[in-house]
N, CA, C and O atoms as a GROMACS GRO file, in nm:
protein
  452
    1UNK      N    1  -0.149  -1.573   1.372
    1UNK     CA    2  -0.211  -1.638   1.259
    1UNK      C    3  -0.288  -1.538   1.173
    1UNK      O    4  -0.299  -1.544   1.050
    2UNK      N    5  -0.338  -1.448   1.253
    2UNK     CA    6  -0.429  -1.369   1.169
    2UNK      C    7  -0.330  -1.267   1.104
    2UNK      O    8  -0.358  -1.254   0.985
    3UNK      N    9  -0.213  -1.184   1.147
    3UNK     CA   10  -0.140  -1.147   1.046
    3UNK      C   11  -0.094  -1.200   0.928
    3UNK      O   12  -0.100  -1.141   0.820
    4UNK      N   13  -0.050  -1.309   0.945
    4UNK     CA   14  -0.026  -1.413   0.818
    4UNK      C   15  -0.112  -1.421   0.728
    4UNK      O   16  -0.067  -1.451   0.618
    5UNK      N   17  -0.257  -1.399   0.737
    5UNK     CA   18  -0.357  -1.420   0.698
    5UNK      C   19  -0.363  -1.280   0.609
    5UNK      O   20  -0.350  -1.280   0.487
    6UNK      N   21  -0.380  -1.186   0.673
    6UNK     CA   22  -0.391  -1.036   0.619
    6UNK      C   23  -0.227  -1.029   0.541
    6UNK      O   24  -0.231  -0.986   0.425
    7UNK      N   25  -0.144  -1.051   0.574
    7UNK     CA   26  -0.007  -1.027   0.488
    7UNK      C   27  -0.046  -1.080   0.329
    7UNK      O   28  -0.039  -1.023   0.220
    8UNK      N   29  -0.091  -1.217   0.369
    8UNK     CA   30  -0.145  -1.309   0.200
    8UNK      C   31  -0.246  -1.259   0.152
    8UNK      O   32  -0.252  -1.260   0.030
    9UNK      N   33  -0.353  -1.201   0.222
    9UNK     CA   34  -0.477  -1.156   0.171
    9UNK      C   35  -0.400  -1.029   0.080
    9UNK      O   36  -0.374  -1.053  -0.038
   10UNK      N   37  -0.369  -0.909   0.134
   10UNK     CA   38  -0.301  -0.809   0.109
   10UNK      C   39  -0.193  -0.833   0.007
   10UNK      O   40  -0.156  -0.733  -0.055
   11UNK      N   41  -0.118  -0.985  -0.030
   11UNK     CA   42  -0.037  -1.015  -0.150
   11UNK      C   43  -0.144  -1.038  -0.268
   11UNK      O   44  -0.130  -0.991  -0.381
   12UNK      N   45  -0.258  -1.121  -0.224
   12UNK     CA   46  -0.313  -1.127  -0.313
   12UNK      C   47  -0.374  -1.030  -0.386
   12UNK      O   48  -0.382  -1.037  -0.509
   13UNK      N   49  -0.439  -0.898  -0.290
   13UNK     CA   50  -0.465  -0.777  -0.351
   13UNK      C   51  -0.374  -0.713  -0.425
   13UNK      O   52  -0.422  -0.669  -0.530
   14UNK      N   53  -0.227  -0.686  -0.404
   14UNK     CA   54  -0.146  -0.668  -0.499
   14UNK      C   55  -0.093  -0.694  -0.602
   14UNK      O   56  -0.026  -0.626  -0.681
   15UNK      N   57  -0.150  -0.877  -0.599
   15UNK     CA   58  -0.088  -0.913  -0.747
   15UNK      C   59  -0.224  -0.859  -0.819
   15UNK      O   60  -0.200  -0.789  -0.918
   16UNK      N   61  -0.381  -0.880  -0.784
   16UNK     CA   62  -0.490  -0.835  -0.880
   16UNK      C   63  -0.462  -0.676  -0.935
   16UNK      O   64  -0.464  -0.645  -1.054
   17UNK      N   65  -0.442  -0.602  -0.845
   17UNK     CA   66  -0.379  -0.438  -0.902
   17UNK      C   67  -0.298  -0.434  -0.979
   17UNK      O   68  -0.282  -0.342  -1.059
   18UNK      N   69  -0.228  -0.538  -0.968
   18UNK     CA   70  -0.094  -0.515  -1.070
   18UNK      C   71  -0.179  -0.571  -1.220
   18UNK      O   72  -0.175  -0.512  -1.328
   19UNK      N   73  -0.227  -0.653  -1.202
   19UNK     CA   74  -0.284  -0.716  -1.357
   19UNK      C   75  -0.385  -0.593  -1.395
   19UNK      O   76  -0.396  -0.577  -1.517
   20UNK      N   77  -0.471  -0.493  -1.300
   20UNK     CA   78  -0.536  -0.411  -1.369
   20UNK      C   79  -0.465  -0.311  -1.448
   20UNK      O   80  -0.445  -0.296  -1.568
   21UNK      N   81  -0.412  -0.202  -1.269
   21UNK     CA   82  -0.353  -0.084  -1.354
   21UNK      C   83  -0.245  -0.127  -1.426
   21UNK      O   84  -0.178  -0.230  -1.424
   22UNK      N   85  -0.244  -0.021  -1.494
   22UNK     CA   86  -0.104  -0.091  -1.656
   22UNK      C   87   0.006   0.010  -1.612
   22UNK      O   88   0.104   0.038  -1.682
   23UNK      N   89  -0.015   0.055  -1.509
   23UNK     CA   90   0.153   0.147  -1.470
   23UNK      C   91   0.202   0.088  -1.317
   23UNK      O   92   0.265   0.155  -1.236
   24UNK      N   93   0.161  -0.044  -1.299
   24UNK     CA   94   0.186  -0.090  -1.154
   24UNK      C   95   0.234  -0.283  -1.218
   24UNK      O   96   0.160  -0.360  -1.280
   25UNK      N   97   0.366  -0.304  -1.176
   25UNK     CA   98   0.409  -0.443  -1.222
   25UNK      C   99   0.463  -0.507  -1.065
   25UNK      O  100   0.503  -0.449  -0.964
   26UNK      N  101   0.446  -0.620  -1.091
   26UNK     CA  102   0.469  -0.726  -0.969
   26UNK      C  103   0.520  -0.834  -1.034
   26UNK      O  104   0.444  -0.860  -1.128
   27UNK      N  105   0.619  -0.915  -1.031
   27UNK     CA  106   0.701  -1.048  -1.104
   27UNK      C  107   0.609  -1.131  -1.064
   27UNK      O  108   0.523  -1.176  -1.141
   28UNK      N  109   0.618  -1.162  -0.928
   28UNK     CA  110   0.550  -1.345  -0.894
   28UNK      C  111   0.470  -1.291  -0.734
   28UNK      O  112   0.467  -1.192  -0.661
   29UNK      N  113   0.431  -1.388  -0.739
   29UNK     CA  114   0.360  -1.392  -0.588
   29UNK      C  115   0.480  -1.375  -0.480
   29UNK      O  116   0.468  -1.300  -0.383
   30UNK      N  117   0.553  -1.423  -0.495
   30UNK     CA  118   0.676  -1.380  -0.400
   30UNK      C  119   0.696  -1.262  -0.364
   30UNK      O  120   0.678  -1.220  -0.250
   31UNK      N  121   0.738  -1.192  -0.469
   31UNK     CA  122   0.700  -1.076  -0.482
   31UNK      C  123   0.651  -1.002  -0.414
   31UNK      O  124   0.708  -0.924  -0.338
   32UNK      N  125   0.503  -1.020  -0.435
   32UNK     CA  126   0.360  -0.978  -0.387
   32UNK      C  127   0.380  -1.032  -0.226
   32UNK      O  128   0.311  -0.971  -0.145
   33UNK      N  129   0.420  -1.082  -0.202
   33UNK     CA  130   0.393  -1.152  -0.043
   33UNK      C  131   0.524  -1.001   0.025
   33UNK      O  132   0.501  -0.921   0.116
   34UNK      N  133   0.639  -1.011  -0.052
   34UNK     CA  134   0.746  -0.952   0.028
   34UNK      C  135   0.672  -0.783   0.015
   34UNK      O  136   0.650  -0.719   0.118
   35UNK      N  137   0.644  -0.734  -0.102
   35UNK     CA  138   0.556  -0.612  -0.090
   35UNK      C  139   0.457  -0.574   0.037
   35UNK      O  140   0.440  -0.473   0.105
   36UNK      N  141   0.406  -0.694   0.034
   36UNK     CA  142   0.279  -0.631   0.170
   36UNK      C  143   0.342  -0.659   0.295
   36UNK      O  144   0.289  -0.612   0.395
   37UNK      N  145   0.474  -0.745   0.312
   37UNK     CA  146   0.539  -0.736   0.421
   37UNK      C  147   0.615  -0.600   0.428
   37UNK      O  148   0.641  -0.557   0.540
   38UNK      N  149   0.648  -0.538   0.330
   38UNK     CA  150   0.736  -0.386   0.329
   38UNK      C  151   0.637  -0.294   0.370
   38UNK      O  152   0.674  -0.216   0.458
   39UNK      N  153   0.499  -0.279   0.323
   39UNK     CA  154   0.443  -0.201   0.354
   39UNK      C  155   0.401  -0.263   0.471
   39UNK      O  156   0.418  -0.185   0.565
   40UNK      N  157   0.365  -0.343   0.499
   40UNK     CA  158   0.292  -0.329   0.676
   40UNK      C  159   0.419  -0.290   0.748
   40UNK      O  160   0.403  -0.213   0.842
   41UNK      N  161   0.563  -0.336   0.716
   41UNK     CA  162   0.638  -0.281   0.801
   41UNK      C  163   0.651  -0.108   0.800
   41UNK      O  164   0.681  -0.055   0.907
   42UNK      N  165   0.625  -0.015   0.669
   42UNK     CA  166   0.651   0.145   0.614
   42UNK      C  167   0.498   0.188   0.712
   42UNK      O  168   0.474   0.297   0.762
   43UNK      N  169   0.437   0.098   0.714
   43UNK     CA  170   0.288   0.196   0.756
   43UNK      C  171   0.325   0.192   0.886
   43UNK      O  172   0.302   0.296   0.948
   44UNK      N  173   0.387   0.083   0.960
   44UNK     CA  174   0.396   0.104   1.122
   44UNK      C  175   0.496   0.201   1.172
   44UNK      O  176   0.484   0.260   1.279
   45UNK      N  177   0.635   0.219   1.058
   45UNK     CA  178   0.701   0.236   1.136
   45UNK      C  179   0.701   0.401   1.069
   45UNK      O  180   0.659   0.498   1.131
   46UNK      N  181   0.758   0.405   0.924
   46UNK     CA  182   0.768   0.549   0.851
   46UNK      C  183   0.608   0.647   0.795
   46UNK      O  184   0.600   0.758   0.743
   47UNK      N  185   0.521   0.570   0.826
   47UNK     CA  186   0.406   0.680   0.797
   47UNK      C  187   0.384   0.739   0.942
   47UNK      O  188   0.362   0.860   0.946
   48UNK      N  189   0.386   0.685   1.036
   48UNK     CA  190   0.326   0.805   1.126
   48UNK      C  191   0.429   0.941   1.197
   48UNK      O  192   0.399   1.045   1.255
   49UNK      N  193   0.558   0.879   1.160
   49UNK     CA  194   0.672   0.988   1.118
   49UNK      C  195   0.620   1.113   1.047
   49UNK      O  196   0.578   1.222   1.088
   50UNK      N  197   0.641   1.046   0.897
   50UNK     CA  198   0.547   1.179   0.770
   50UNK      C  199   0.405   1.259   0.820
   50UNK      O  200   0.376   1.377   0.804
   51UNK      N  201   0.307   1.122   0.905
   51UNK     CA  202   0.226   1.212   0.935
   51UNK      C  203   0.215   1.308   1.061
   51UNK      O  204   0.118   1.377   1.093
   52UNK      N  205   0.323   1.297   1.117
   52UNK     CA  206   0.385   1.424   1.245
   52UNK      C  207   0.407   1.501   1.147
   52UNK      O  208   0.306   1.561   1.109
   53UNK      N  209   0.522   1.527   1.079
   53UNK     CA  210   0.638   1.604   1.029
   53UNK      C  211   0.513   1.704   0.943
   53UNK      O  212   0.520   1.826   0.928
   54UNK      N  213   0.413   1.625   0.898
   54UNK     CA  214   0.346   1.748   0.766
   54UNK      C  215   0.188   1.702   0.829
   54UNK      O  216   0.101   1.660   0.752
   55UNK      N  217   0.168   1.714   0.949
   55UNK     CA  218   0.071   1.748   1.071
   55UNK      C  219   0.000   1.903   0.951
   55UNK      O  220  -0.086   1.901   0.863
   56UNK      N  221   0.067   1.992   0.995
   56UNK     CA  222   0.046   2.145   0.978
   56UNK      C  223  -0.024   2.155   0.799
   56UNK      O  224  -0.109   2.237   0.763
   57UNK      N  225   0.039   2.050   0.715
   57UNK     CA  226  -0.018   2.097   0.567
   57UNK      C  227  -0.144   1.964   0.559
   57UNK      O  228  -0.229   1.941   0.473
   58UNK      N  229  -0.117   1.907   0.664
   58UNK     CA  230  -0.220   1.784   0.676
   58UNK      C  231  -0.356   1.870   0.673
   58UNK      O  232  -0.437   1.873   0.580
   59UNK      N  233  -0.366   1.962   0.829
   59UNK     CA  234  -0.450   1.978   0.834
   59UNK      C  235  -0.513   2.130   0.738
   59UNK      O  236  -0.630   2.161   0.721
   60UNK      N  237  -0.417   2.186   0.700
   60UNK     CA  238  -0.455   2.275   0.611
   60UNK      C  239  -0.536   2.206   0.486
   60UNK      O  240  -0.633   2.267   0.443
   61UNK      N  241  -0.507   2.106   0.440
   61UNK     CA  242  -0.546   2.047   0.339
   61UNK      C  243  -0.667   1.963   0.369
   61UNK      O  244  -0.705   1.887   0.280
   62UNK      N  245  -0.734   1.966   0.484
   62UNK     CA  246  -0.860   1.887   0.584
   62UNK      C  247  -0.826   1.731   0.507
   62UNK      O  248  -0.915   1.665   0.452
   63UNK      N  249  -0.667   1.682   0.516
   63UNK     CA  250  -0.651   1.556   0.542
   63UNK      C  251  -0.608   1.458   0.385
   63UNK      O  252  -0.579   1.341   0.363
   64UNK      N  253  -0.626   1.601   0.289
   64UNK     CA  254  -0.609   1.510   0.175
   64UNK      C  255  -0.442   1.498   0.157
   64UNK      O  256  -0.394   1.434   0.063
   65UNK      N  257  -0.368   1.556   0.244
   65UNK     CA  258  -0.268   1.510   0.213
   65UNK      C  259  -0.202   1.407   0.262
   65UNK      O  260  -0.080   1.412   0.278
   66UNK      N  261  -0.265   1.318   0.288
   66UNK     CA  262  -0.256   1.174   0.364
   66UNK      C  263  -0.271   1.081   0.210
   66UNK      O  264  -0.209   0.975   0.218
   67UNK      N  265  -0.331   1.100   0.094
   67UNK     CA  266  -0.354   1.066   0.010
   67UNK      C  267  -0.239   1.066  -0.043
   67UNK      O  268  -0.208   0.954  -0.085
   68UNK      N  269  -0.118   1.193  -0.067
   68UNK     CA  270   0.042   1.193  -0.104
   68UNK      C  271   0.114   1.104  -0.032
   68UNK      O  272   0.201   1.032  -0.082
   69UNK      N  273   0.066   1.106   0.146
   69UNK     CA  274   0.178   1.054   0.229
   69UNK      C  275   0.153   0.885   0.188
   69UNK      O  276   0.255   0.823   0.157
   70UNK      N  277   0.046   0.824   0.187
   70UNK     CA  278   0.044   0.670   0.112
   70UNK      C  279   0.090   0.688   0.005
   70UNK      O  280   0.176   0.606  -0.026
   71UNK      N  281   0.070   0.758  -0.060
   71UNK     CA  282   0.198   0.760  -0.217
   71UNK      C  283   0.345   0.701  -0.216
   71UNK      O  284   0.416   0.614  -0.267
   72UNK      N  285   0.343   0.833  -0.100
   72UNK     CA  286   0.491   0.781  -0.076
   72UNK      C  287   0.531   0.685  -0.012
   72UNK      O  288   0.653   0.668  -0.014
   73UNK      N  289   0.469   0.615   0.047
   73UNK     CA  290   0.459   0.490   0.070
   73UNK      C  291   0.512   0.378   0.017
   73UNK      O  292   0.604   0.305   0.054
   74UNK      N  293   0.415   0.376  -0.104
   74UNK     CA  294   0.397   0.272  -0.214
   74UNK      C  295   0.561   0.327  -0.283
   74UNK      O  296   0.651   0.245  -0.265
   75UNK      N  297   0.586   0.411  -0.332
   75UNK     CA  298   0.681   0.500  -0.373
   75UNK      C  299   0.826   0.455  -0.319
   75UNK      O  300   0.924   0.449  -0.393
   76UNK      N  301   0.831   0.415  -0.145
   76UNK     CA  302   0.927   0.370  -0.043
   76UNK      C  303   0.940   0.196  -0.115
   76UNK      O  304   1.037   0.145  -0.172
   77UNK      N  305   0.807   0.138  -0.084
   77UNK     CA  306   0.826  -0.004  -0.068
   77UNK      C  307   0.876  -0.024  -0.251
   77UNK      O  308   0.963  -0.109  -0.272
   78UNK      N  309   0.814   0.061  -0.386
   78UNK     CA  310   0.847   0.030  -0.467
   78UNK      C  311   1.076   0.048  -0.505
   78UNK      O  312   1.138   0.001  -0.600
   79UNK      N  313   1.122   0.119  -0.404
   79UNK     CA  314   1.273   0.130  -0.397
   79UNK      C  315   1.325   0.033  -0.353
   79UNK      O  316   1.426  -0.011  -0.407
   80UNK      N  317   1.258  -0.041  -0.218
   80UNK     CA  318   1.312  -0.127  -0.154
   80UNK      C  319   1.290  -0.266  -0.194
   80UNK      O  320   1.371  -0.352  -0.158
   81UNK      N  321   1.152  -0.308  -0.293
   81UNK     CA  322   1.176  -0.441  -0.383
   81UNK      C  323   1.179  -0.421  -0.451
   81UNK      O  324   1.111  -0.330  -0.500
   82UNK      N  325   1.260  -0.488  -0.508
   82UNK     CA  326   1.284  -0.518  -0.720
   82UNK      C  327   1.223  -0.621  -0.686
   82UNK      O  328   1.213  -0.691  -0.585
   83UNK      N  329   1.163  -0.617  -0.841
   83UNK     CA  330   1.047  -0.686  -0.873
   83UNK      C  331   0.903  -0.632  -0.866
   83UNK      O  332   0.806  -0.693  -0.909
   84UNK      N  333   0.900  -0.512  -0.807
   84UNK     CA  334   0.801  -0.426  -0.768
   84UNK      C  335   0.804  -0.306  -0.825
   84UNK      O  336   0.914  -0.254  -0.805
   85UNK      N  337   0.734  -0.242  -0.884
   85UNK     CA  338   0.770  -0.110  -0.992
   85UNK      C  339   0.581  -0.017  -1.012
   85UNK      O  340   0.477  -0.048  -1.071
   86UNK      N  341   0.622   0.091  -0.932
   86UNK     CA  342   0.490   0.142  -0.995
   86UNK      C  343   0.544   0.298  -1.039
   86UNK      O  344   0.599   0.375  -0.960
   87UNK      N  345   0.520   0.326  -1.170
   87UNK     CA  346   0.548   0.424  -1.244
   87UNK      C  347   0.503   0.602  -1.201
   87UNK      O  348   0.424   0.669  -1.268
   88UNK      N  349   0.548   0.633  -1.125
   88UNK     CA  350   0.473   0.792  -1.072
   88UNK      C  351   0.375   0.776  -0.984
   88UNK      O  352   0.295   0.685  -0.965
   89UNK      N  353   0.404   0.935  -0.902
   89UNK     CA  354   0.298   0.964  -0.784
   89UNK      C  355   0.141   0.950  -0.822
   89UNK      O  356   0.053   0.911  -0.745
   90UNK      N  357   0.123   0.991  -0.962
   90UNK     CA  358  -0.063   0.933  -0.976
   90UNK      C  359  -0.082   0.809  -0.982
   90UNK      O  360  -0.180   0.755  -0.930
   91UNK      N  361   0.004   0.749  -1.044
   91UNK     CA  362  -0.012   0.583  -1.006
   91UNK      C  363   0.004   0.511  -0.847
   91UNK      O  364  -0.060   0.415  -0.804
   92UNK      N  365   0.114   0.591  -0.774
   92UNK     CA  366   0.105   0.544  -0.660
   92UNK      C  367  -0.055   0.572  -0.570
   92UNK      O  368  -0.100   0.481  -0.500
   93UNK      N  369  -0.109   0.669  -0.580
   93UNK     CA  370  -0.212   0.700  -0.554
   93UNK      C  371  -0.311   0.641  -0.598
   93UNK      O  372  -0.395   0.603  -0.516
   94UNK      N  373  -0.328   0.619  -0.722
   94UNK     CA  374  -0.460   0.523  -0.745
   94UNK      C  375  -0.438   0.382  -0.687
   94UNK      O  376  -0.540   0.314  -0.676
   95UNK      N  377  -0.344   0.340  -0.657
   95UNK     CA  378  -0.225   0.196  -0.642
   95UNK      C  379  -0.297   0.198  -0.526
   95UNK      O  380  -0.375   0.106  -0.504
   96UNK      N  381  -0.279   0.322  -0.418
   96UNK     CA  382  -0.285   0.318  -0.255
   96UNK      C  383  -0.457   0.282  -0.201
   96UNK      O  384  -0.518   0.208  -0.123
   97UNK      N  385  -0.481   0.384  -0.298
   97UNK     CA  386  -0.666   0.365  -0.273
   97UNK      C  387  -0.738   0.225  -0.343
   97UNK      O  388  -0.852   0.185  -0.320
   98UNK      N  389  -0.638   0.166  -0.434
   98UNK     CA  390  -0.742   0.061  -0.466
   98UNK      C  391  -0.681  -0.017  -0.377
   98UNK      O  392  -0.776  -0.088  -0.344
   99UNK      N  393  -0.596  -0.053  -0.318
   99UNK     CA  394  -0.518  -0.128  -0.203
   99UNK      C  395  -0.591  -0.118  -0.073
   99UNK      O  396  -0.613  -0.203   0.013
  100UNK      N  397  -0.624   0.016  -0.083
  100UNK     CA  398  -0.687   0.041   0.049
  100UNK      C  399  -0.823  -0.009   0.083
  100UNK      O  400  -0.852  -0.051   0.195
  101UNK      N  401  -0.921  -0.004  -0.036
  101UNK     CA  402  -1.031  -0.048  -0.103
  101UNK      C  403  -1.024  -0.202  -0.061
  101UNK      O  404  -1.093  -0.243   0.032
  102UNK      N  405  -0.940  -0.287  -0.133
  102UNK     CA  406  -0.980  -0.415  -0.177
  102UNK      C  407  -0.913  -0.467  -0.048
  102UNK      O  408  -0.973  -0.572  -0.025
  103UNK      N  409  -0.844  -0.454   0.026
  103UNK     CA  410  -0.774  -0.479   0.158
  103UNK      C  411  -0.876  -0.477   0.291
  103UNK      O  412  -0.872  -0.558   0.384
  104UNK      N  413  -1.011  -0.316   0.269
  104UNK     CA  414  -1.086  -0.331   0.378
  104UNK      C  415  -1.223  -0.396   0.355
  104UNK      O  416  -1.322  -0.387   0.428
  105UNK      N  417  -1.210  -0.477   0.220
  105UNK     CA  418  -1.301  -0.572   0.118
  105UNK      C  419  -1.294  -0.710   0.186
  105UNK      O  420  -1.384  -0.767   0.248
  106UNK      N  421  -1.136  -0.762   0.156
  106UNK     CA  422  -1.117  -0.873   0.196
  106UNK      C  423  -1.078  -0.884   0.370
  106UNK      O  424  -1.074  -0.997   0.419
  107UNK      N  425  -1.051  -0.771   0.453
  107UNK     CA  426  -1.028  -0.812   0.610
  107UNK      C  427  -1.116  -0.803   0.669
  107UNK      O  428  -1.121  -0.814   0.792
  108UNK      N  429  -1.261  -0.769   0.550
  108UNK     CA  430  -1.426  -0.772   0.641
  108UNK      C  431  -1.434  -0.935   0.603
  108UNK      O  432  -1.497  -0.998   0.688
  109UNK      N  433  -1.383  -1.013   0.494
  109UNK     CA  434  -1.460  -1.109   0.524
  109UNK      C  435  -1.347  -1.206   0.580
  109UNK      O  436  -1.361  -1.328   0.586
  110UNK      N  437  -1.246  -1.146   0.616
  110UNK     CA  438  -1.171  -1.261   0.714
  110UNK      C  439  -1.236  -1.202   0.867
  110UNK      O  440  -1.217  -1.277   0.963
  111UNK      N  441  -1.297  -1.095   0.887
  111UNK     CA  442  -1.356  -1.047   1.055
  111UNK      C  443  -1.474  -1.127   1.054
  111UNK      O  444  -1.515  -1.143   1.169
  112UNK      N  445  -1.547  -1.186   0.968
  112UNK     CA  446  -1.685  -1.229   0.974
  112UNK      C  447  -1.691  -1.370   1.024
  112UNK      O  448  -1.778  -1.419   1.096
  113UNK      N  449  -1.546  -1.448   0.954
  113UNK     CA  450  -1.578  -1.566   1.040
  113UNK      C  451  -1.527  -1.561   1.176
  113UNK      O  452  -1.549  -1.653   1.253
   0.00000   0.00000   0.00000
């Protein structure tokens, strides 16, 4: 139940991003629901892949390149839905952190009750 919960919470954060930044589009809530199902599936299964494979420039970079590897992320899930479109790696990046932001916004106040 509580995934279901965070999947919709996490759609809903995506459709509000999409109405801000002006280089990030989402069609419908549908949409938005199948997006945060792509990415919870890319973060479990293909980020901790990327973050083995570039371990070595990870830590050369004291971690900011974890900031690219959610890029590419957003970057993955934006190939795999149409209907989902975010325009370049600086957009995926601001995309990832306000996602990341408003996601550990709203799963504090689904932990509280």
């Amino acid at each position: 139940m509580k995934f279901i919960l965070r999947i919709l919470l996490s759609a809903v954060a995506v459709l509000v991003l999409a109405e801000i930044l002006p280089g990030v589009a989402v069609d419908n809530y549908g949409t938005a629901i199948i997006v945060a199902l792509v990415l919870a599936l890319l973060n479990l299964i293909v980020k901790p892949l990327l973050i083995l494979f570039t371990l070595p420039v990870t830590i050369l970079t004291l971690g900011l390149f974890l900031l690219i590897i959610n890029a590419i992320i957003i970057l993955l899930a934006d190939g795999f839905v149409s209907g989902f479109a975010v325009d370049g790696l600086f957009m995926a990046i601001i995309f990832s952190l306000l996602l990341s932001l408003f996601q550990s916004l709203l799963y504090s106040l689904l932990d509280s009750d």
